[in-house]
PyMOL Python script that loads the backbone (N, CA, C, O; Angstrom):
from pymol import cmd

cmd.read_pdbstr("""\
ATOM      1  N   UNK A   1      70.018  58.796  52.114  1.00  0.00           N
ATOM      2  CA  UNK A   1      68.682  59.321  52.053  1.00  0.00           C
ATOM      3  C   UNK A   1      68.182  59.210  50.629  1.00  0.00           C
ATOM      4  O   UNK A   1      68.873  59.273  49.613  1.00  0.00           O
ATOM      5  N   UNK A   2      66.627  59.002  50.727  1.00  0.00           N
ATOM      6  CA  UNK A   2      66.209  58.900  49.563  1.00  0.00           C
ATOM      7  C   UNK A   2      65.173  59.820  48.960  1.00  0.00           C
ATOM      8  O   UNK A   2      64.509  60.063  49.967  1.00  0.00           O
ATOM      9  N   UNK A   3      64.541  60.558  47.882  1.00  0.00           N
ATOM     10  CA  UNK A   3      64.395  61.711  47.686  1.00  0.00           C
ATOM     11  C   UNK A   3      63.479  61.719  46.899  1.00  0.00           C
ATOM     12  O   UNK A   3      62.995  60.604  46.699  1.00  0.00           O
ATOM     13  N   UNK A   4      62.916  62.760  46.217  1.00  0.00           N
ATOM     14  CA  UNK A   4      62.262  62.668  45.337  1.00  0.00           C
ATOM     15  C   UNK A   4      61.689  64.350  45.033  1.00  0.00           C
ATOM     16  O   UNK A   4      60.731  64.677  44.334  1.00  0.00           O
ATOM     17  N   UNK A   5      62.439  65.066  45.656  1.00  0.00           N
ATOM     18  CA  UNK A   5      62.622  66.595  45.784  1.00  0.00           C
ATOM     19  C   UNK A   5      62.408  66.653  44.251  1.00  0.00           C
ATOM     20  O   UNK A   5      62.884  65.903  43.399  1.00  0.00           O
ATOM     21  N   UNK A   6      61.413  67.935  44.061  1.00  0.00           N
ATOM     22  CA  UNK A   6      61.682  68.583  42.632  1.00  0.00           C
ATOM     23  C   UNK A   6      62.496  69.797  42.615  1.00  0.00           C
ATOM     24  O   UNK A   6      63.077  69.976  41.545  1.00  0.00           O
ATOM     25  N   UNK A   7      62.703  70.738  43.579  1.00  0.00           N
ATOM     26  CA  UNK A   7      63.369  71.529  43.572  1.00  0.00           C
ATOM     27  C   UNK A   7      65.185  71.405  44.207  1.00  0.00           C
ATOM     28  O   UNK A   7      65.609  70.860  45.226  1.00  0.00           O
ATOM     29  N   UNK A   8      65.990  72.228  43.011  1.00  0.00           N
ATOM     30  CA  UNK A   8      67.091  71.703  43.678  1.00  0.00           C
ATOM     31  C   UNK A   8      67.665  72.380  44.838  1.00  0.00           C
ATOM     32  O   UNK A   8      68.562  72.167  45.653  1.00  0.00           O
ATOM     33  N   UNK A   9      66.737  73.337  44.574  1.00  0.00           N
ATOM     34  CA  UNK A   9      67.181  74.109  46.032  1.00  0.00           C
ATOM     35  C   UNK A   9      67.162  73.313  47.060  1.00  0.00           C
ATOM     36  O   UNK A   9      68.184  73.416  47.739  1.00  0.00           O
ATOM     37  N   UNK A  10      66.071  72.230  47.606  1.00  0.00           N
ATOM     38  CA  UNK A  10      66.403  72.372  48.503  1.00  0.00           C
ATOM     39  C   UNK A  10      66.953  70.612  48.673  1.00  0.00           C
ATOM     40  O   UNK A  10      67.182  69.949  49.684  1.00  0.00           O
ATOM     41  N   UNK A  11      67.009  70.345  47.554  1.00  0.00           N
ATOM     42  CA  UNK A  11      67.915  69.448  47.269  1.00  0.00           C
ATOM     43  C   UNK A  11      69.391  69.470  48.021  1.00  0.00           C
ATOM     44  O   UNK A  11      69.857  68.724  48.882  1.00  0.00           O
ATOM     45  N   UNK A  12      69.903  70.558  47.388  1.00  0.00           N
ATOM     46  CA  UNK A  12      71.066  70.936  48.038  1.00  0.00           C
ATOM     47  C   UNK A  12      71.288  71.532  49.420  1.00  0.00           C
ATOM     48  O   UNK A  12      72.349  71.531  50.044  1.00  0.00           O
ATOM     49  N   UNK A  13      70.223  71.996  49.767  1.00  0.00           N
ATOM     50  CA  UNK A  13      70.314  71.497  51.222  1.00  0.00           C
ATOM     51  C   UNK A  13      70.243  70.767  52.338  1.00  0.00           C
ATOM     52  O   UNK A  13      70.538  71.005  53.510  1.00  0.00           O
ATOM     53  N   UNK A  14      69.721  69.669  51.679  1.00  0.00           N
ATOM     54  CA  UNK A  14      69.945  68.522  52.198  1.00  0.00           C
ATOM     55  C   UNK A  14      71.300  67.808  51.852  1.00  0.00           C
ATOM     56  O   UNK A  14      71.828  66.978  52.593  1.00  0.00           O
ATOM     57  N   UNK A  15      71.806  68.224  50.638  1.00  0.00           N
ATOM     58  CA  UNK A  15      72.909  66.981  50.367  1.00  0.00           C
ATOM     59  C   UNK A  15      74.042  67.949  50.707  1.00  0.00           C
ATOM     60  O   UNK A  15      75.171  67.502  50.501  1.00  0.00           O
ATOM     61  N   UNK A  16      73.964  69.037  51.130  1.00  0.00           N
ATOM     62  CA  UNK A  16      75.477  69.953  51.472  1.00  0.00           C
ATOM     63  C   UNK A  16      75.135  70.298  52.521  1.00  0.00           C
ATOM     64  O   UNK A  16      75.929  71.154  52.912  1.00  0.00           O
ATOM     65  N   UNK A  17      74.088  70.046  53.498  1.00  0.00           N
ATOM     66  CA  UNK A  17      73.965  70.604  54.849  1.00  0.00           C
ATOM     67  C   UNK A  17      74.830  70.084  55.181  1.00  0.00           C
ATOM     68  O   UNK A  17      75.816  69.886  54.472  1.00  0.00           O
ATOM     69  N   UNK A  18      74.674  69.632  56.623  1.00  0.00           N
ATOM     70  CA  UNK A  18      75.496  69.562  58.223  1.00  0.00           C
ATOM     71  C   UNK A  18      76.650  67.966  57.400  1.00  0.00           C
ATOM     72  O   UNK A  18      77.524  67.685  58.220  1.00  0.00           O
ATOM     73  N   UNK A  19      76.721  67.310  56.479  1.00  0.00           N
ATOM     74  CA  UNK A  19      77.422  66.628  56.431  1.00  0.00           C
ATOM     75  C   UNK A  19      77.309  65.220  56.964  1.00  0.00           C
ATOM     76  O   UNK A  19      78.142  64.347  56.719  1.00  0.00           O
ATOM     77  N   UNK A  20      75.916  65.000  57.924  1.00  0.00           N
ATOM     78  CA  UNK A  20      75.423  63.968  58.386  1.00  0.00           C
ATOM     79  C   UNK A  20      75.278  63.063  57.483  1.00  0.00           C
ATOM     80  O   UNK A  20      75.897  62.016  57.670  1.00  0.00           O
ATOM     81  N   UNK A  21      74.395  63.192  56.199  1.00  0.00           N
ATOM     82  CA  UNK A  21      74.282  62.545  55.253  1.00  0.00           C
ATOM     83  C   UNK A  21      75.270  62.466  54.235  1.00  0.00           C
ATOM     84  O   UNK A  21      75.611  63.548  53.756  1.00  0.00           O
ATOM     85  N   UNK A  22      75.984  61.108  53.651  1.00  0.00           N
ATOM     86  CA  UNK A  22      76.811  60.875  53.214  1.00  0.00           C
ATOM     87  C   UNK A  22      76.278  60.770  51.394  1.00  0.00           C
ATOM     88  O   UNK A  22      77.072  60.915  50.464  1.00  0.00           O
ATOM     89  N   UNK A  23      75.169  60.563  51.269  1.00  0.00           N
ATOM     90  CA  UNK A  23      74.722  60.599  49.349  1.00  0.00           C
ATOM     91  C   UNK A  23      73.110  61.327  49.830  1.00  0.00           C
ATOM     92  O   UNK A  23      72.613  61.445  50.950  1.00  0.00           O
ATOM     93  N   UNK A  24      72.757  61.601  48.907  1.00  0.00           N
ATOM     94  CA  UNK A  24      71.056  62.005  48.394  1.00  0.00           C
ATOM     95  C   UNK A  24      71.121  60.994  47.309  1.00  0.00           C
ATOM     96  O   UNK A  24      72.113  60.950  46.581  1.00  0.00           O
ATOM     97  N   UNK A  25      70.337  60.353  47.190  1.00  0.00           N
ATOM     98  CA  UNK A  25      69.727  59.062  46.326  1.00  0.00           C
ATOM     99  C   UNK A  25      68.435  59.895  45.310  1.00  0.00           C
ATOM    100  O   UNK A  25      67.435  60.013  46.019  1.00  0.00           O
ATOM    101  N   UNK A  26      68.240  60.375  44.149  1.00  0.00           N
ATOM    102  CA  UNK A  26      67.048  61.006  43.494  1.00  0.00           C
ATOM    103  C   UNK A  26      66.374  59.897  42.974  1.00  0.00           C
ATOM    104  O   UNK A  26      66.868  58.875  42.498  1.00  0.00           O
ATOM    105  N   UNK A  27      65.534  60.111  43.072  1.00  0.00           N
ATOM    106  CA  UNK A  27      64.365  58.801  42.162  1.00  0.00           C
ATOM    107  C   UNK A  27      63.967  59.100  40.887  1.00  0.00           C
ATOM    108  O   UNK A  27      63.054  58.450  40.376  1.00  0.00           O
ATOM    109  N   UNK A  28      64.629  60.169  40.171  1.00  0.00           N
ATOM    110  CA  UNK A  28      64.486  60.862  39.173  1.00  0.00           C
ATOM    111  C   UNK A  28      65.384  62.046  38.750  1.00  0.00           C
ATOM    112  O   UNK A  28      65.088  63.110  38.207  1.00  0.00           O
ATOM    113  N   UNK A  29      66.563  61.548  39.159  1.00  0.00           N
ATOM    114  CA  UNK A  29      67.903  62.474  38.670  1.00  0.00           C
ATOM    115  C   UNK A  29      67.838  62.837  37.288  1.00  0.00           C
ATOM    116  O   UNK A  29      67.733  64.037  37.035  1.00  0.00           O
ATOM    117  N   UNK A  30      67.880  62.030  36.369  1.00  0.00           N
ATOM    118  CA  UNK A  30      68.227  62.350  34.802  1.00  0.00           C
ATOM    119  C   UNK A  30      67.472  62.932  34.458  1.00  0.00           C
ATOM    120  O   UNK A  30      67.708  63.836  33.656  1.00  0.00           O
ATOM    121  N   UNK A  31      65.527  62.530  35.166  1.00  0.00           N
ATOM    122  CA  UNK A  31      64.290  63.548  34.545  1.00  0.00           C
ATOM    123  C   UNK A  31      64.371  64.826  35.396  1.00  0.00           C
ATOM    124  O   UNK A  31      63.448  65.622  35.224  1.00  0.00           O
ATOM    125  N   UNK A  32      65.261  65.131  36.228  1.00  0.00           N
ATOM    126  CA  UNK A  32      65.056  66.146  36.666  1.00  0.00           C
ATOM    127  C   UNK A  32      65.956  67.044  36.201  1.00  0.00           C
ATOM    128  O   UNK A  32      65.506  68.180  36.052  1.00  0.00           O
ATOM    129  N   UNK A  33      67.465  66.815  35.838  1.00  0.00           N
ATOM    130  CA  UNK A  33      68.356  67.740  35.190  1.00  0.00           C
ATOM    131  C   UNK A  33      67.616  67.886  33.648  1.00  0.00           C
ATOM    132  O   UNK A  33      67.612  69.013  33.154  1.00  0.00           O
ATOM    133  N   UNK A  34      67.002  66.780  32.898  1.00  0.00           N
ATOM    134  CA  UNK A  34      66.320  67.156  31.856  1.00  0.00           C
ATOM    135  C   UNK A  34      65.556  68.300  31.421  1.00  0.00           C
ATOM    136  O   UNK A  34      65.551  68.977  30.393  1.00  0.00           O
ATOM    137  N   UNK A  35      64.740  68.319  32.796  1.00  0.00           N
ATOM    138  CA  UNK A  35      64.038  69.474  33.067  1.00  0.00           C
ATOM    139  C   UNK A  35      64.402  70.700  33.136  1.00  0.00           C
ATOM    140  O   UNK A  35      63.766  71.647  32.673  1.00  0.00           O
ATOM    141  N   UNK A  36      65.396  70.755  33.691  1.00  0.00           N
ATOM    142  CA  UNK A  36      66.333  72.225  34.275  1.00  0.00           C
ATOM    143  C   UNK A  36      66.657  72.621  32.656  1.00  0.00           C
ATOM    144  O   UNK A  36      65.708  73.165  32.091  1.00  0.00           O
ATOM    145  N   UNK A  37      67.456  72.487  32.121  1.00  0.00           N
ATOM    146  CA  UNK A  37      68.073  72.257  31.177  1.00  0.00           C
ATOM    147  C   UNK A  37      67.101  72.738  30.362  1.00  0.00           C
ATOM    148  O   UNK A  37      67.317  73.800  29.777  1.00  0.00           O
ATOM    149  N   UNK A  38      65.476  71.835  30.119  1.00  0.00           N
ATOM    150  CA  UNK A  38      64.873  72.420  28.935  1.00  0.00           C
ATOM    151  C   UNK A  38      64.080  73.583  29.682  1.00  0.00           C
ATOM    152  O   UNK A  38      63.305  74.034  28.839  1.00  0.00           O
ATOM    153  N   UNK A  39      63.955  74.134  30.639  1.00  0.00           N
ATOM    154  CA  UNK A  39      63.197  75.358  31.285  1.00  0.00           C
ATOM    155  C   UNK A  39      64.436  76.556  31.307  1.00  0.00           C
ATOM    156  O   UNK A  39      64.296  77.748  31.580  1.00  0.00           O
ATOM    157  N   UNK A  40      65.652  75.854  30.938  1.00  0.00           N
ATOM    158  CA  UNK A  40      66.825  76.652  30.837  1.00  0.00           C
ATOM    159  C   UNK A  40      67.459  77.440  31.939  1.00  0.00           C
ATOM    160  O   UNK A  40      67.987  78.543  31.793  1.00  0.00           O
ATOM    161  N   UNK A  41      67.346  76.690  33.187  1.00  0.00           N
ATOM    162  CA  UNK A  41      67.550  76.858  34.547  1.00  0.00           C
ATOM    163  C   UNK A  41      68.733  76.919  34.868  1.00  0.00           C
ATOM    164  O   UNK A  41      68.967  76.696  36.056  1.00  0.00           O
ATOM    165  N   UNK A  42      69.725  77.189  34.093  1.00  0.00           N
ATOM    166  CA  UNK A  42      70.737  76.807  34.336  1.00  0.00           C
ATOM    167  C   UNK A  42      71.676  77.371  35.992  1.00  0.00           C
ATOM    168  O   UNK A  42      72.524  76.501  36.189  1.00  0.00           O
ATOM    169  N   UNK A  43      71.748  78.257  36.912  1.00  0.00           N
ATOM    170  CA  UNK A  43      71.539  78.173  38.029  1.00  0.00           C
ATOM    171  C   UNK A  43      71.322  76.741  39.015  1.00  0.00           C
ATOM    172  O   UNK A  43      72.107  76.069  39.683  1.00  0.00           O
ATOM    173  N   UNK A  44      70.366  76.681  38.837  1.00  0.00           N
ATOM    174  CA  UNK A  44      69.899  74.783  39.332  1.00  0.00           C
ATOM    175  C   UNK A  44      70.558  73.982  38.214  1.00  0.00           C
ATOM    176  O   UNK A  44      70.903  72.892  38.669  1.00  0.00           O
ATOM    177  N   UNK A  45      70.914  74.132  36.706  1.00  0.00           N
ATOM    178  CA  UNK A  45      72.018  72.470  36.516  1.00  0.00           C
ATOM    179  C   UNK A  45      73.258  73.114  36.854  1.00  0.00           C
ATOM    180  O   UNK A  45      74.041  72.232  37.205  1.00  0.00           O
ATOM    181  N   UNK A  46      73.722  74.095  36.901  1.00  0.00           N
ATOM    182  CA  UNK A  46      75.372  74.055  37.929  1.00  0.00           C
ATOM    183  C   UNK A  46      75.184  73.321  39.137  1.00  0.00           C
ATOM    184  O   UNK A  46      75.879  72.350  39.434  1.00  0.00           O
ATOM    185  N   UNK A  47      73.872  73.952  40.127  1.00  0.00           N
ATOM    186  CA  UNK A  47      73.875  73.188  41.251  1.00  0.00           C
ATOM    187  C   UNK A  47      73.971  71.613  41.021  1.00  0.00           C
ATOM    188  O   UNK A  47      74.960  70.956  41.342  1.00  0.00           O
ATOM    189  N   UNK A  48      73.162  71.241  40.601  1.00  0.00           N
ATOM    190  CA  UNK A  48      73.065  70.002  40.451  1.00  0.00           C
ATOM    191  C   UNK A  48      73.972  69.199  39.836  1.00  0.00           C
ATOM    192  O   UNK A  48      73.912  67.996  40.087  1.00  0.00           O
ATOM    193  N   UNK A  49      74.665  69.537  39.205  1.00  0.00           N
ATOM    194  CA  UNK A  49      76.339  68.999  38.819  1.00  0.00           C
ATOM    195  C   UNK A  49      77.041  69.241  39.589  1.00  0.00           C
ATOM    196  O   UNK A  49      77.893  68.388  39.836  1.00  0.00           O
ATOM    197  N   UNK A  50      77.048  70.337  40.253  1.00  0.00           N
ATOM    198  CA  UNK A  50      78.357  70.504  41.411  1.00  0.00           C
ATOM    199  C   UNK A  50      77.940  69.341  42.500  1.00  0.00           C
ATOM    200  O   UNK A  50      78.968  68.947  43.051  1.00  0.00           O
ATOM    201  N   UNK A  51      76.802  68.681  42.978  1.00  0.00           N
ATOM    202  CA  UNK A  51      76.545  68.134  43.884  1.00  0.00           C
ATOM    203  C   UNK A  51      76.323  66.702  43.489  1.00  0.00           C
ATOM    204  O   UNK A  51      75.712  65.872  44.163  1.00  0.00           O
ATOM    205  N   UNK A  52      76.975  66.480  42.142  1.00  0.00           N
ATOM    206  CA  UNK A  52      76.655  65.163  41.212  1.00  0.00           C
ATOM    207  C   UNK A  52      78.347  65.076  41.095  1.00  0.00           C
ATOM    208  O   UNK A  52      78.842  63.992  41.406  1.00  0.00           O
ATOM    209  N   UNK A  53      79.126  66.005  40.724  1.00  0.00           N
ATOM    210  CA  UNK A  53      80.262  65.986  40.615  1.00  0.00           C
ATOM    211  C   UNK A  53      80.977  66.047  41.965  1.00  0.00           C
ATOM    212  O   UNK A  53      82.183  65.804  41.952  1.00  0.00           O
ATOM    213  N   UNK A  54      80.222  66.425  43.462  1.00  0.00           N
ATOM    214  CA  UNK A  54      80.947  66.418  43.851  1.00  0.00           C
ATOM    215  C   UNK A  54      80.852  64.476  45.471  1.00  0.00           C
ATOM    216  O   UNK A  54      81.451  64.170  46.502  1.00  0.00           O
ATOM    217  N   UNK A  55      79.682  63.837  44.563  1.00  0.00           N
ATOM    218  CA  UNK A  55      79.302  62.815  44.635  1.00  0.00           C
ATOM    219  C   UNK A  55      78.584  62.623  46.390  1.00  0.00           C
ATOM    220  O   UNK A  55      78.598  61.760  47.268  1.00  0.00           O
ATOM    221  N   UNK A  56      77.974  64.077  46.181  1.00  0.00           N
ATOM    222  CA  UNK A  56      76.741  64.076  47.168  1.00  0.00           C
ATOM    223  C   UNK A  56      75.184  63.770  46.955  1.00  0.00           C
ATOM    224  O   UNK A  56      74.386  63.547  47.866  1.00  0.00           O
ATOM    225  N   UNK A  57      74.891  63.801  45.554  1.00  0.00           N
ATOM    226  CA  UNK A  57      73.604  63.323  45.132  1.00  0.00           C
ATOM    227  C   UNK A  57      73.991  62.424  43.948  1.00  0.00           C
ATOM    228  O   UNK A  57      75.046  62.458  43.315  1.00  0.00           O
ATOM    229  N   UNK A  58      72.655  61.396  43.724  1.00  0.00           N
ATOM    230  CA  UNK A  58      73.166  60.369  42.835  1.00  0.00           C
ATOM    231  C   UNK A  58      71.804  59.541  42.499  1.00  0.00           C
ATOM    232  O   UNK A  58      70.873  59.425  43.297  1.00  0.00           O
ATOM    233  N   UNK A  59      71.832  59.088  41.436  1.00  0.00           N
ATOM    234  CA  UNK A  59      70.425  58.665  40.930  1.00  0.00           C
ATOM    235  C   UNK A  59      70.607  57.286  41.863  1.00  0.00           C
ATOM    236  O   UNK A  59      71.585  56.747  42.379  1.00  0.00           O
ATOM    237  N   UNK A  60      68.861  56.921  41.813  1.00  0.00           N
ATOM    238  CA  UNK A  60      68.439  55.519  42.746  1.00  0.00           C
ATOM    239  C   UNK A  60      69.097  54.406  42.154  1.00  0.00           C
ATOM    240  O   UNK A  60      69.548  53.448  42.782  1.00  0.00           O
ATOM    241  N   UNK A  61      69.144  54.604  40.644  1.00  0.00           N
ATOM    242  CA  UNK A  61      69.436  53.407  40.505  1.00  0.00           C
ATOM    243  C   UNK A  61      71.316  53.258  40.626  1.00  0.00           C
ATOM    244  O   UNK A  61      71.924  52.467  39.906  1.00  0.00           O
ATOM    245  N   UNK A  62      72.088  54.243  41.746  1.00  0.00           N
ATOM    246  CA  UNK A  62      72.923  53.373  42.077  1.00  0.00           C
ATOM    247  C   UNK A  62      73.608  53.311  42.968  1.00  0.00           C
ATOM    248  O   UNK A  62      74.821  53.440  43.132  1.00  0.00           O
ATOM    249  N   UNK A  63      72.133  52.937  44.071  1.00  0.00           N
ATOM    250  CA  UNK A  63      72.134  52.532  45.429  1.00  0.00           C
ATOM    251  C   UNK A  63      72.544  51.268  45.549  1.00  0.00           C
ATOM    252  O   UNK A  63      73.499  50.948  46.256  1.00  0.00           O
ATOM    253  N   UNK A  64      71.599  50.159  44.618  1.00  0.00           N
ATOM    254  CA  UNK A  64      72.274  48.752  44.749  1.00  0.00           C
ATOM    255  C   UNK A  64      73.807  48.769  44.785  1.00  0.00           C
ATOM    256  O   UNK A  64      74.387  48.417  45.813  1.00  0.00           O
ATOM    257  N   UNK A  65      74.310  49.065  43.974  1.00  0.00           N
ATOM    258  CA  UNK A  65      75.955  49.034  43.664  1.00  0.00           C
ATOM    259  C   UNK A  65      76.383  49.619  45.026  1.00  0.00           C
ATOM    260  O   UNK A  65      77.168  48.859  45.593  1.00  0.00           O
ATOM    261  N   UNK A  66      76.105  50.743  45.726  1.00  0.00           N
ATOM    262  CA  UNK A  66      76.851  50.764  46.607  1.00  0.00           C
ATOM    263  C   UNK A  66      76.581  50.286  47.822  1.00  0.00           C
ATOM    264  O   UNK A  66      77.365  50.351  48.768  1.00  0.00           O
ATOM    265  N   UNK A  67      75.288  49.706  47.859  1.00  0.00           N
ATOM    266  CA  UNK A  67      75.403  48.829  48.728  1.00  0.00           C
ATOM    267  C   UNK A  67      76.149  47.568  48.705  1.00  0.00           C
ATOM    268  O   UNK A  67      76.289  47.029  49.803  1.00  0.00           O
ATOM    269  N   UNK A  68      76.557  47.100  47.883  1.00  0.00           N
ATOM    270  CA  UNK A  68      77.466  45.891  47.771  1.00  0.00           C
ATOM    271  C   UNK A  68      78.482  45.439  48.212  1.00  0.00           C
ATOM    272  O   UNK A  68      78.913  44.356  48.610  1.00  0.00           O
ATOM    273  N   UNK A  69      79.058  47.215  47.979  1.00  0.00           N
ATOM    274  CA  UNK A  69      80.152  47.329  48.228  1.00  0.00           C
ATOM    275  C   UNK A  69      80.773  47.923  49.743  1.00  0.00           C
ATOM    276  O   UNK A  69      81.989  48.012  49.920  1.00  0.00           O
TER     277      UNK A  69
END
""", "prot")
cmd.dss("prot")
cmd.show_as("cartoon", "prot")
cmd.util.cbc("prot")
cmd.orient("prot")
């Protein structure tokens, strides 16, 4: 799936729901933890690392690559 969610809430419910979906693709991952980070959100960048670390969401640009593979 591909995304473009600003909030990570519900970000993460899409990428930790029912398990159907195997990645969340962001079209703006890096500008969006940027964000968190400088609004000092930190709440939403745990989320968003736990779901980056736990390689359920992942920036667009690296969809090509796994499609390749």
């Amino acid at each position: 799936m591909i995304a473009g969610e600003p909030t990570p809430s519900r970000i993460s419910s899409i990428a930790l729901g029912t398990g159907d979906i195997d990645h969340v693709y962001h079209f703006a991952l890096h500008e969006l933890l940027d964000t968190v980070k400088d609004l000092g959100m930190s709440d939403a960048e745990d989320s968003i690392n736990m779901m980056i670390e736990g390689k359920r969401l992942r920036d667009i640009s690296d969809l090509p690559l796994d499609l390749v593979v």
